[in-house]
Backbone bond lengths (Angstrom), bond angles and torsions (degrees), N, CA, C in turn:
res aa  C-N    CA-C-N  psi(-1)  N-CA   C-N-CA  omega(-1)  CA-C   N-CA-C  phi
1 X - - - 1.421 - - 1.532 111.41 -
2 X 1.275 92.18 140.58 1.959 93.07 -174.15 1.830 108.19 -92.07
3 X 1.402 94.22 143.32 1.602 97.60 174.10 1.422 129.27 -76.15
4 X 1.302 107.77 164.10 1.466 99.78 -165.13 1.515 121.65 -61.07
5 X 1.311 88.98 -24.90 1.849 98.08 175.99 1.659 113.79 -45.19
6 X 1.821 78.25 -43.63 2.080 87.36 -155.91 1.638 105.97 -85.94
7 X 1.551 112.67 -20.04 1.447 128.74 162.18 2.006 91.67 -46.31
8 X 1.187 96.31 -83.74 1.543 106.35 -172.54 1.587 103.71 -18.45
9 X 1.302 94.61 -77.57 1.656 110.91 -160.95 1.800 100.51 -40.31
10 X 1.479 121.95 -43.06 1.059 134.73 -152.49 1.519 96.77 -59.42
11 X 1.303 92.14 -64.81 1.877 114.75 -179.86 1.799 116.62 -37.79
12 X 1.346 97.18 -48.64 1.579 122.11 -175.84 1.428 101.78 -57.83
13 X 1.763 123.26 -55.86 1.151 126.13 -153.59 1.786 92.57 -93.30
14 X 1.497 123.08 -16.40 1.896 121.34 166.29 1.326 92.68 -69.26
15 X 1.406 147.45 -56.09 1.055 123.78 -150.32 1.601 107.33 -103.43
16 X 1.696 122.67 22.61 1.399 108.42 164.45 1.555 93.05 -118.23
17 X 1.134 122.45 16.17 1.451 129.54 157.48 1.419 115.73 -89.14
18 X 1.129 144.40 -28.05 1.262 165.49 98.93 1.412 121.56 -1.40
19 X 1.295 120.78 -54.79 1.363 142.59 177.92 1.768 92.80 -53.28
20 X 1.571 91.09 -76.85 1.698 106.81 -169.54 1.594 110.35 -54.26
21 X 1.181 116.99 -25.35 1.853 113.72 171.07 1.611 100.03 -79.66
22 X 1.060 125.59 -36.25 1.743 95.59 -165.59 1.593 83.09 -90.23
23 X 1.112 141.94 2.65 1.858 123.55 178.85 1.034 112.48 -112.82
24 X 1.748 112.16 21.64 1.357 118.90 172.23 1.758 110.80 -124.05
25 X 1.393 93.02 -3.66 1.561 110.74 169.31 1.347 116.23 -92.82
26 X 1.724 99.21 -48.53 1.211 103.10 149.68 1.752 145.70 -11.98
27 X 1.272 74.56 -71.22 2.122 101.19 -165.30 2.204 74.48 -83.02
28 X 1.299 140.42 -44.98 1.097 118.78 172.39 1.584 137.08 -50.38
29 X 0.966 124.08 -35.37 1.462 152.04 160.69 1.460 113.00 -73.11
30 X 1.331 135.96 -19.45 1.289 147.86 140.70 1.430 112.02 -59.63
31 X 0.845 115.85 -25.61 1.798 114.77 -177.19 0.900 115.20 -103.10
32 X 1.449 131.47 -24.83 1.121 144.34 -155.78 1.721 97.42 -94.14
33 X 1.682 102.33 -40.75 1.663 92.20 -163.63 1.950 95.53 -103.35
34 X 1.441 113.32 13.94 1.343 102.85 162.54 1.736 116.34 -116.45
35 X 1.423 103.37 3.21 1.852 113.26 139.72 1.489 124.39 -56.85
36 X 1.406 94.76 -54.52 1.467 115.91 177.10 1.831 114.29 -46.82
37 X 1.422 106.30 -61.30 1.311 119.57 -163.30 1.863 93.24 -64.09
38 X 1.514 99.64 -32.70 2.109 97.16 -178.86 1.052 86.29 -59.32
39 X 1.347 142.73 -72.84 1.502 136.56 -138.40 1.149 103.44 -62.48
40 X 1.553 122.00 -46.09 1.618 113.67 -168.85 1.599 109.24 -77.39
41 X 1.427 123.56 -25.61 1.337 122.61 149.50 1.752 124.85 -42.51
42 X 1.087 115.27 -50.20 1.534 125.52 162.36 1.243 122.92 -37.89
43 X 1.649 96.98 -72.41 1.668 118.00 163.80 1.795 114.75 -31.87
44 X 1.118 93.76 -58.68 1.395 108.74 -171.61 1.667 114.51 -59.22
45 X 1.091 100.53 -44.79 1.978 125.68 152.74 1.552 100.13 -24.52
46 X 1.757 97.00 -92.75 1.302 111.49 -159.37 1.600 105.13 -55.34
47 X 1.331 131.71 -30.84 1.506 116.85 172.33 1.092 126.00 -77.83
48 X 1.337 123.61 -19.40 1.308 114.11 166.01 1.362 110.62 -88.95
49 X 1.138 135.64 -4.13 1.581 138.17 153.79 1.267 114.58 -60.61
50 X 1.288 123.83 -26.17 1.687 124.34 -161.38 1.156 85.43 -113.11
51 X 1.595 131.12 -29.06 1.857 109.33 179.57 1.474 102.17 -81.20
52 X 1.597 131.33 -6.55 1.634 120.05 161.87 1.317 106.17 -72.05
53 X 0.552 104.06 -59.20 1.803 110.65 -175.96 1.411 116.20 -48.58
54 X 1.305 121.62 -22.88 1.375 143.45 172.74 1.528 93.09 -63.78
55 X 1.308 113.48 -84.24 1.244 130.42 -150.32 1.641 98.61 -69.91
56 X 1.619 125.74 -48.91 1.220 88.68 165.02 1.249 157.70 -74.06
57 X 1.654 101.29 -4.29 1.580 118.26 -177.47 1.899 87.13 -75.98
58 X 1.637 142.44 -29.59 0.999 111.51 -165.17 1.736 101.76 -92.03
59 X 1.248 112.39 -10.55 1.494 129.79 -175.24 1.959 92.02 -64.17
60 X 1.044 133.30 -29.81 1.571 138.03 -147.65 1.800 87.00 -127.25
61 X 1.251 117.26 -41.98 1.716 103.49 178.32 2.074 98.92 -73.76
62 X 0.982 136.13 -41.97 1.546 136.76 169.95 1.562 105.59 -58.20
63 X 1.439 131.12 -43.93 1.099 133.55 -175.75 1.471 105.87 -64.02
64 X 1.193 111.96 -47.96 1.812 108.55 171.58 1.222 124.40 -91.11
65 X 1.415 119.22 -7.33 1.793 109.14 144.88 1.240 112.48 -85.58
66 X 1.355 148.60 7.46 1.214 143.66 124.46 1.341 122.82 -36.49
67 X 1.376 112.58 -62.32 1.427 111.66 159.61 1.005 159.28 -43.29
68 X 1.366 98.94 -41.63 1.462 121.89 164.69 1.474 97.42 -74.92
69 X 1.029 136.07 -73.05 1.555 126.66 -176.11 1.763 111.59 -30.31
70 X 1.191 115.92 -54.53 1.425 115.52 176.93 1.195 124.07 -55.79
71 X 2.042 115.58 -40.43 1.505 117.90 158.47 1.574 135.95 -45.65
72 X 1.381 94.26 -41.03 1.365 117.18 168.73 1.563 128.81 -73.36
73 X 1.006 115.33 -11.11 1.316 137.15 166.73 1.728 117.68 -90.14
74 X 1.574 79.55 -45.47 1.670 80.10 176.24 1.318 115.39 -77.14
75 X 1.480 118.95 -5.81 2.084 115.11 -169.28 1.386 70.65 -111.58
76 X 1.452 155.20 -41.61 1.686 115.89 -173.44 1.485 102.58 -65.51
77 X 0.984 123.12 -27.86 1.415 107.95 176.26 1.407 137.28 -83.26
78 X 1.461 106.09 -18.48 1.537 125.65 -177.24 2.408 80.75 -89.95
79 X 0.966 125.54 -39.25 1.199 116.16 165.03 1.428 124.18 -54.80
80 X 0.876 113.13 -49.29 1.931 131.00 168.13 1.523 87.61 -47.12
81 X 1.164 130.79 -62.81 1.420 115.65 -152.71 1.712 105.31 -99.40
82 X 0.850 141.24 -12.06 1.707 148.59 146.16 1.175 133.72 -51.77
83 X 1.725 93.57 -25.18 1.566 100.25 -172.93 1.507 125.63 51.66
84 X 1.417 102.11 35.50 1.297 119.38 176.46 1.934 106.51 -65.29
85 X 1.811 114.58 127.05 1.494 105.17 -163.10 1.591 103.82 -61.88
86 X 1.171 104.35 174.25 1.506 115.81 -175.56 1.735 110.98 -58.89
87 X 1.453 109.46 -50.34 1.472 124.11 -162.93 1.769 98.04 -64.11
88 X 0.956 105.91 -44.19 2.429 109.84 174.97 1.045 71.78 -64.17
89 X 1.618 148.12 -125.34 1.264 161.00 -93.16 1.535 105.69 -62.77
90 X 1.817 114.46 -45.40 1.198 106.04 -172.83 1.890 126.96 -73.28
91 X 2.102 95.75 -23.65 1.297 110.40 172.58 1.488 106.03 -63.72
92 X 1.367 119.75 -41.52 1.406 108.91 -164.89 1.461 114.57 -94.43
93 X 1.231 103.95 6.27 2.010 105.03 163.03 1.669 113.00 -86.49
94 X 1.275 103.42 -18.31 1.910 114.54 -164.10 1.442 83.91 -87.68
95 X 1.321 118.29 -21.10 1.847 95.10 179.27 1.247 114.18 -88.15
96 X 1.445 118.53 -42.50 1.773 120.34 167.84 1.343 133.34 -29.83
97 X 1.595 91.32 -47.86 2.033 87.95 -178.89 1.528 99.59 -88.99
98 X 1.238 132.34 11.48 1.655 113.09 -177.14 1.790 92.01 -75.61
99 X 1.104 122.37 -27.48 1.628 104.05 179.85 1.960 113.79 -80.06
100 X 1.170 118.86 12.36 1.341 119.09 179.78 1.770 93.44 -75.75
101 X 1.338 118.28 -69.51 1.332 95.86 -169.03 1.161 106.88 -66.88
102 X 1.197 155.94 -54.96 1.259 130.97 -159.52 1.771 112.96 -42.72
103 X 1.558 112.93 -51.09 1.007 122.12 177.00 2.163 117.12 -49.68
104 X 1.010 100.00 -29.93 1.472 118.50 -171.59 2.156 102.11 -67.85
105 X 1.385 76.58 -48.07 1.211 103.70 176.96 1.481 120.60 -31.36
106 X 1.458 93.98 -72.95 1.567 126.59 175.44 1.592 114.21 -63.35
107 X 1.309 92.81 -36.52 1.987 105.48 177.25 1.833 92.45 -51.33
108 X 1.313 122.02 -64.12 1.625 128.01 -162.64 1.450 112.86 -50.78
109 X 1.389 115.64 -45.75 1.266 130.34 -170.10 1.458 120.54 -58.76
């Protein structure tokens, strides 16, 4: 039969064996959920990277149907004053807006 000393000691050295497993699960589960928090930091990165990129590709698709609207404005009017005949003027307006939808297109996306 063991003495109380070595009872003691026994107990002392189960429960800093014990100690060291849950503070090694611990410090595991600590790592685990401050991996986690990088990744969702990352995540969080890459989507707000792809919603710039969003907005400026639609910032640059509006910027050039701006343009085109203003070109087109400016040849009915540089037409108005040329007296360019109706039949040129009307072929070459039916080609201008064929890029609106495409452009419209790209605006949604």
């Amino acid at each position: 039969m063991e003495s109380w000393g070595q009872q003691k000691e026994h107990l002392i050295s189960k429960q800093r064996k014990e100690a060291t497993k849950y503070r090694e699960e611990i410090d595991r589960l600590t790592a685990e959920k401050e991996a986690i928090e990088i990744e969702n930091i990352d995540w969080q990165i890459t989507v707000q990277t792809l919603e710039n990129n969003r907005l400026n590709e639609e910032w640059k698709v509006n910027r050039l149907m701006e343009v085109i609207r203003r070109a087109t404005r400016r040849a009915y009017e540089l037409s108005n004053e040329a007296e360019v005949p109706d039949y040129v003027w009307h072929k070459w307006r039916i080609q201008i807006p064929t890029f609106e939808p495409i452009l419209k297109t790209c605006n949604r996306s």
